[in-house]
C-alpha positions in Angstrom: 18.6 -13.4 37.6 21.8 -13.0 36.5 23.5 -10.7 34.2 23.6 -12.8 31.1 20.1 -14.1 31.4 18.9 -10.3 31.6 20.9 -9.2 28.9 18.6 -11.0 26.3 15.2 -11.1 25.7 12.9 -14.2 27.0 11.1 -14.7 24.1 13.5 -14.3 20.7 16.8 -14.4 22.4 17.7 -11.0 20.9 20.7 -8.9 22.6 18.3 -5.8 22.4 16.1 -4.7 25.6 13.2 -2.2 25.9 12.6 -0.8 28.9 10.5 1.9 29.3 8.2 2.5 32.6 5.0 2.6 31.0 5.7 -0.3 28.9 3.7 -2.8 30.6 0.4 -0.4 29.8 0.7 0.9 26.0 -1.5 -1.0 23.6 -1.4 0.3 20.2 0.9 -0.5 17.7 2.1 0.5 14.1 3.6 -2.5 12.1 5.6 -1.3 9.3 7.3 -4.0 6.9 10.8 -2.6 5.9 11.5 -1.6 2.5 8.2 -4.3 1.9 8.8 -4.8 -1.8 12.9 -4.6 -1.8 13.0 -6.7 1.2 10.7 -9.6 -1.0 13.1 -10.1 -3.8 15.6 -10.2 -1.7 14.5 -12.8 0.5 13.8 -14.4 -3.2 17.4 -13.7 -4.2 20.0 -13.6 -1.5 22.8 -12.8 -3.8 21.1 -9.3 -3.5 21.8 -9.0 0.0 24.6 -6.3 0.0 23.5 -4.9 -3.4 21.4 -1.7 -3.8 17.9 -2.9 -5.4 15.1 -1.1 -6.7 11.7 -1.7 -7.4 9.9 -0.2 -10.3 11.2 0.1 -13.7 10.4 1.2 -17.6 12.3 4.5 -19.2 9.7 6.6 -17.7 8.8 5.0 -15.0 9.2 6.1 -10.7 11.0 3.8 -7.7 8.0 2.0 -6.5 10.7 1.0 -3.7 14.1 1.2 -2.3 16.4 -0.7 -0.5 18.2 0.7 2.9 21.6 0.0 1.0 20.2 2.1 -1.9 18.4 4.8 0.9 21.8 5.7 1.5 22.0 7.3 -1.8 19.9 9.8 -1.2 16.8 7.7 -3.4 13.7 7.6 -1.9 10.0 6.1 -3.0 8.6 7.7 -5.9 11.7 9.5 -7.5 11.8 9.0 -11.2 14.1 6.0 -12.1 16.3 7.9 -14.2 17.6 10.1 -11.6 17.8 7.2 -9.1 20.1 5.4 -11.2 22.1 8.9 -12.0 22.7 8.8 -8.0 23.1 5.1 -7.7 24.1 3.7 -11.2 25.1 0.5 -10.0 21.5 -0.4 -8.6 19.6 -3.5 -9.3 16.2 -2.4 -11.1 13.4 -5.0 -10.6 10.0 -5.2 -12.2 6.9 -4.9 -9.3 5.4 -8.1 -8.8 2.5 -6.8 -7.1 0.9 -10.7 -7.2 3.5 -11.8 -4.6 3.7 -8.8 -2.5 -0.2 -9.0 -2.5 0.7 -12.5 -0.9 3.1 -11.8 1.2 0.9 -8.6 3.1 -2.1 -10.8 3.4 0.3 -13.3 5.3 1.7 -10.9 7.5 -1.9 -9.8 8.3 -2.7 -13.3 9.0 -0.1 -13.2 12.0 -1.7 -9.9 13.0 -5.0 -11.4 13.3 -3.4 -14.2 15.1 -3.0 -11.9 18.0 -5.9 -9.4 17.9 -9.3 -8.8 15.4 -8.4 -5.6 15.8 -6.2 -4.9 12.8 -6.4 -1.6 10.4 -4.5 -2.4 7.1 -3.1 1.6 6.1 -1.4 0.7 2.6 0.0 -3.4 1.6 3.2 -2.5 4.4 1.4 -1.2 7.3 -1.3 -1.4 9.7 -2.5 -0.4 13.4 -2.6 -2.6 16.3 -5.1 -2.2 18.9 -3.8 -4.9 21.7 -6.0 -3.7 24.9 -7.7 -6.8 26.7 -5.1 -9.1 25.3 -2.6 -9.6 28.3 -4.5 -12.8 29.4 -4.9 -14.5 25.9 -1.4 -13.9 25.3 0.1 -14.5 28.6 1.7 -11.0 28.9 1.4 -6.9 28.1 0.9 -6.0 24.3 4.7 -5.1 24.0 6.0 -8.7 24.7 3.2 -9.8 22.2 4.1 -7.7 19.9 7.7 -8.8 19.8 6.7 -12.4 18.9 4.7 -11.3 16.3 8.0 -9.6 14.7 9.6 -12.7 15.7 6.8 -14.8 14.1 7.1 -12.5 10.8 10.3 -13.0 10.4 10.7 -16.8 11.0 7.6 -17.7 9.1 7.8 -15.0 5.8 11.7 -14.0 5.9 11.3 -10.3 6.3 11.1 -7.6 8.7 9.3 -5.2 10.4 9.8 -2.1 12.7 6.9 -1.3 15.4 5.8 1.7 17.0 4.5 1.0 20.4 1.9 3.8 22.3 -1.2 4.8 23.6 -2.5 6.1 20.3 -2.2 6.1 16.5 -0.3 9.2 15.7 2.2 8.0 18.6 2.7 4.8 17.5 3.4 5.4 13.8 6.0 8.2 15.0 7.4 5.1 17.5 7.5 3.2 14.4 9.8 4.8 12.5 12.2 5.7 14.8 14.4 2.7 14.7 14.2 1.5 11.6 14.8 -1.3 10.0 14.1 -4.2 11.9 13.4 -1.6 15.7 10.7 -1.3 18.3 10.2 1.8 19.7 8.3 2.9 22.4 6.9 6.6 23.3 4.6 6.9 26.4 2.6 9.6 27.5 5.0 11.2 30.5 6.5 13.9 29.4 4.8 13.7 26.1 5.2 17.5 25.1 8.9 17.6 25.9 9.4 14.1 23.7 7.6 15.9 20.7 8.9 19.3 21.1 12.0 18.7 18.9 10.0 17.1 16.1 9.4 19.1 12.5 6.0 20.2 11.8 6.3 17.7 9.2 5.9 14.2 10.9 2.0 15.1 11.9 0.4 13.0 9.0 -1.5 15.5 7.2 1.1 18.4 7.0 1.8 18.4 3.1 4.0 20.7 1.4 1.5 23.1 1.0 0.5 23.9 4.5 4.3 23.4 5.4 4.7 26.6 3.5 1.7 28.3 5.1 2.8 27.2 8.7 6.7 28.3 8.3 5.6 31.3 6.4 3.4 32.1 10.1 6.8 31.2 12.1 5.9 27.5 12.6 9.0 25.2 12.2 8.9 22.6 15.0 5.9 20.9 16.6 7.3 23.3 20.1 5.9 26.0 18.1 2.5 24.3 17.8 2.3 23.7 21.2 2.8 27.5 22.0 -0.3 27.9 20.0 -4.0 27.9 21.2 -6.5 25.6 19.6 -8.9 28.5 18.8 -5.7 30.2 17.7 -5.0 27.4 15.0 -8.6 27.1 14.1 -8.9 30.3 12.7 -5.3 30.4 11.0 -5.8 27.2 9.5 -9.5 26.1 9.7 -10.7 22.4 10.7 -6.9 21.0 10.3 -6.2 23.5 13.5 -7.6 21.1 16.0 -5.5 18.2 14.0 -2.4 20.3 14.5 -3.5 21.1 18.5 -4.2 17.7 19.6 -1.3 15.9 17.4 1.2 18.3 18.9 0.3 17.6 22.0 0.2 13.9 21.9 -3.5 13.9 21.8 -5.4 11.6 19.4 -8.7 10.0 19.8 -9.0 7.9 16.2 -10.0 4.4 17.1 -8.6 1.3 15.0 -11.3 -0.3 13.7 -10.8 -3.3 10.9 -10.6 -2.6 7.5 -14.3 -2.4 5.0 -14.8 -4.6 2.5 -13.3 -3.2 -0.9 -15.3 -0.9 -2.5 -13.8 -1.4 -6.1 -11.1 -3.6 -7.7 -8.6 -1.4 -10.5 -5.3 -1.8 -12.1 -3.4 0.6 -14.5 -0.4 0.9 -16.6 2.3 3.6 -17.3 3.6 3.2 -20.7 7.2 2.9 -21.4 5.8 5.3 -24.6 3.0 7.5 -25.1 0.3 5.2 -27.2 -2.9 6.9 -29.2 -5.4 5.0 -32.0 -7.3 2.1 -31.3 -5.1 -0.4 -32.3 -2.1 0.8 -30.2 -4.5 1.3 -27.1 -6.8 -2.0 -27.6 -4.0 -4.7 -26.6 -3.6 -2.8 -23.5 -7.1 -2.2 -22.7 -7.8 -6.1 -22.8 -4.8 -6.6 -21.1 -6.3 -4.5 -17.7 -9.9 -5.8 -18.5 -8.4 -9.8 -17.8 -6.5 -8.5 -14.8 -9.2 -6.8 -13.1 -11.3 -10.0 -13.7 -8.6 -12.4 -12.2 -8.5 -9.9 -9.2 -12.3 -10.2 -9.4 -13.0 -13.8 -9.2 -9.9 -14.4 -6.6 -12.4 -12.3 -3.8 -15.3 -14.1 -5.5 -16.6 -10.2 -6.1 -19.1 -8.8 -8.9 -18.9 -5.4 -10.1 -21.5 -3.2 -12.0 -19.9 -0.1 -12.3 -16.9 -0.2 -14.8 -14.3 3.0 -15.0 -11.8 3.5 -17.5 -9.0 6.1 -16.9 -6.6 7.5 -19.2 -3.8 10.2 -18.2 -2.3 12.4 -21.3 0.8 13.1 -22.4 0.6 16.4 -21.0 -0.8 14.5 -17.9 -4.6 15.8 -18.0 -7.0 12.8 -16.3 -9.4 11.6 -18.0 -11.9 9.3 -16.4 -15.4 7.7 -18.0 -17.7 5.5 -16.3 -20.8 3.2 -17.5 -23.2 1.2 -15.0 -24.5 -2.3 -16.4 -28.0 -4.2 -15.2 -26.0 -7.1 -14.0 -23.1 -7.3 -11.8 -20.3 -9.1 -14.2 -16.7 -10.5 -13.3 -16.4 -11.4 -16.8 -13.0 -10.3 -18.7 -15.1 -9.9 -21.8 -17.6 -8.4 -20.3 -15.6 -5.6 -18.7 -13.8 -5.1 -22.0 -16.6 -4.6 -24.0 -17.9 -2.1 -21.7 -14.5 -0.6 -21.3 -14.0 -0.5 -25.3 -17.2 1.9 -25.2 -15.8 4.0 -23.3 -12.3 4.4 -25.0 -13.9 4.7 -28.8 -14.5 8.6 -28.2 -11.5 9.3 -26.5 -9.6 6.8 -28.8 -7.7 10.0 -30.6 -5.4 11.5 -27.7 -2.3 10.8 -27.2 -2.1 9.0 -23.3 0.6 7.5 -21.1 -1.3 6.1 -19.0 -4.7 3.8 -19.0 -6.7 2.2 -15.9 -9.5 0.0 -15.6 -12.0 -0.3 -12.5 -14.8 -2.2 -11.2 -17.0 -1.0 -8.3 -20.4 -0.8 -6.6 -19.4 -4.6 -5.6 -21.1 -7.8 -5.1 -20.3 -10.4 -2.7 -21.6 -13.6 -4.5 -22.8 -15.3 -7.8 -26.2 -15.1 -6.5 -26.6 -11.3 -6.7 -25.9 -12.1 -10.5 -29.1 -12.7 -12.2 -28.3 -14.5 -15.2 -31.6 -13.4 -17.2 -29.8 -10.5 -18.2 -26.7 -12.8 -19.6 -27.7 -13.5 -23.0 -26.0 -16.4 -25.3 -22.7 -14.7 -25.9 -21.8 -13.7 -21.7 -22.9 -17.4 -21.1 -20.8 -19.2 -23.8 -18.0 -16.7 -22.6 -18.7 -17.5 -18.7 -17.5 -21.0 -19.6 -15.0 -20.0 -21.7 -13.1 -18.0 -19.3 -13.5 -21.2 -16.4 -11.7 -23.1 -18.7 -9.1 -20.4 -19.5 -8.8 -19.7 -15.7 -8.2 -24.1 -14.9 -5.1 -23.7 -17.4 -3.9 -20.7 -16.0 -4.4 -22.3 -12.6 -2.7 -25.2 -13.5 0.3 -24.0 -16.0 0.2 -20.5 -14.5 -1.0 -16.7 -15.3 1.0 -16.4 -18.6 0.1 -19.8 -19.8 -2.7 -18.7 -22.0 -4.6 -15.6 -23.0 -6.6 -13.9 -26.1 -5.0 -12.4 -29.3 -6.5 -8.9 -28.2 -3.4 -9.2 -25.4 -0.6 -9.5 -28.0 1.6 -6.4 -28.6 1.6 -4.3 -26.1 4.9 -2.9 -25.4 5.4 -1.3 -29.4 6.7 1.8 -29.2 5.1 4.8 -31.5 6.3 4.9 -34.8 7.5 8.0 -35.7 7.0 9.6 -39.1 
């Protein structure tokens, strides 16, 4: 073979190489989609290429996501917009559209499925791999599969994604984002304590601020100083996480992928851009969620009986109420009703944010037994079919109910 031919890879061409020695047996994978939500709009809008662009929005609202350009900033996921744009005023601020980036993950984790049933969806940007057996289907080890499929993600859905390739979760997330945007990384298990030793105590998932504290007020910095440590030894410092931190630090993990449950329950919620209180302020808002949980609803063909609603004051105290109906619904006006209940007693606080959920889930229209429906829920079931035609038609703004109107107004002061 001659120099140029091995200079690129077989498959996409690319000028990069891996080479690693165990890189014909690792089989797990962590897919991460880069900057997922930034990266969509600017697929959508290519005159956003070199510009810093963030996702999220309203006065009080938090950076759902961030650009790389923007990264380098200093702004990171979940910093209040304000100070992003303090750092970066220039930025491009665009509204979530969680709709599309719903799309988009369930496309990527199409092409997952595509090359194993073995897929665990973490979050809408990320899932485990588990690629052992595969060599023959594929024609090749799990690392030369798993470069089509970044290949295939990026041809197909024009975005990209960075993988972790290793012989176990915590490994292959940590692979993962070591090359980012657009990498493949590799870690193996030679030398696996040496390869770790450098690493904070931060990057074992499950080390949060609070036992950060606890473990550098003890001496513990680096994930070396873990591995200095007993098991029994970090067992009785720090209880049942002490094995966690034993077996992580010394690139031990023993958590299986196994693919996703059904959903246990279908929500949505709103921040407002002002804090909102009375009945008529909160009502619009309220009907609002109660039609978008129902959408969500009857796009899985799922029934709910329990419906939650959840308010968070101004002074950010949770408040969360729940009621349990006869018959599993999916019904906007059903869900309302029940969820307008709920809010009459609590109708006097002042809240800046309200939620609306349906669980204890159904699969089908045949766990619904329409007995219970009386003349109203049936009149409204065909109602809403029509309703949902138009929209299907003409799209989701298209048409809706007066209750909807409104719901934006700021808080008059007096």
């Amino acid at each position: 073979m001659n120099h140029e031919a091995a200079s690129h890879c077989y498959f996409c061409q690319s000028p990069r190489l891996i080479k690693h020695p165990e890189l014909g047996q690792l089989a797990i994978a962590h897919v991460d989609c880069d900057a997922f939500y930034a990266s969509v709009e600017k697929r959508d809008k290519p005159e956003l290429r070199d510009t810093p662009v963030l996702i999220g929005g309203g006065r009080r609202g938090v950076v759902a996501a961030a650009c790389y350009i923007a990264r380098t900033y200093g702004i990171k996921s979940a910093m209040p917009m304000y100070k992003a744009l303090q750092k970066c005023p220039d930025a491009v601020v665009i509204p979530p559209n969680m709709k599309k980036y719903a799309a988009i993950s369930k496309a990527v984790k199409a092409i997952m499925l595509q090359t194993t049933p073995l897929v665990q969806s973490i979050s809408i940007d990320e899932a485990y791999l588990d690629l052992s057996g595969t060599n023959r289907l594929h024609q090749g080890v799990p690392a030369f599969t798993m470069a089509r499929l970044a290949n295939d993600v990026q041809k197909k859905l024009g975005i990209t994604v960075s993988i972790g390739l290793s012989y176990n979760k915590f490994l292959a997330k940590l692979a993962s984002d070591m090359d980012k945007p657009n990498g493949f990384s590799v870690i193996g298990e030679q030398n696996i304590k040496k390869v770790l030793a450098n690493y904070p105590i931060q990057a074992i998932s499950g080390v949060g601020r609070r036992l950060e504290t606890k473990l550098k007020n003890d001496g513990i910095y680096s994930i070396f100083d873990l591995q200095r440590c007993s098991i029994q030894e970090l067992q009785k410092r720090y209880g049942s996480i002490g094995a966690r931190l034993f077996n992580f630090s010394n690139g031990i993990d023993s958590r299986v992928i196994t693919p996703n449950p059904p959903a246990k329950s279908v929500s949505n919620e709103v921040t407002f851009s002002y804090d909102k209180s009375g009945l008529e302020q909160l009502k619009p808002v309220l009907w609002r969620l109660c039609d978008q949980v129902s959408s969500s609803l009857k796009s899985k063909n799922k029934f709910g009986k329990t419906i939650t609603l959840k308010l968070k004051t101004s002074k950010f105290r949770t408040i969360t109420r729940s009621k349990t109906i006869k018959a599993p619904t999916q019904l906007a006006d059903v869900i309302y009703r029940v969820a307008f209940e709920l809010l009459i007693p609590n109708s006097r606080g002042t809240y800046r944010l309200m939620g609306v959920g349906l669980s204890t889930l159904s699969d089908n229209i045949g766990s619904v037994e329409t007995d219970f429906l009386d003349d109203h829920d049936i009149k409204q079931e065909k109602l809403e079919k029509t309703i949902d035609q138009i929209r299907e038609k003409v799209g989701a703004n298209a048409i809706g109910k007066g209750r909807g109107f409104n719901l934006e107004q700021p808080i008059k002061k007096k």
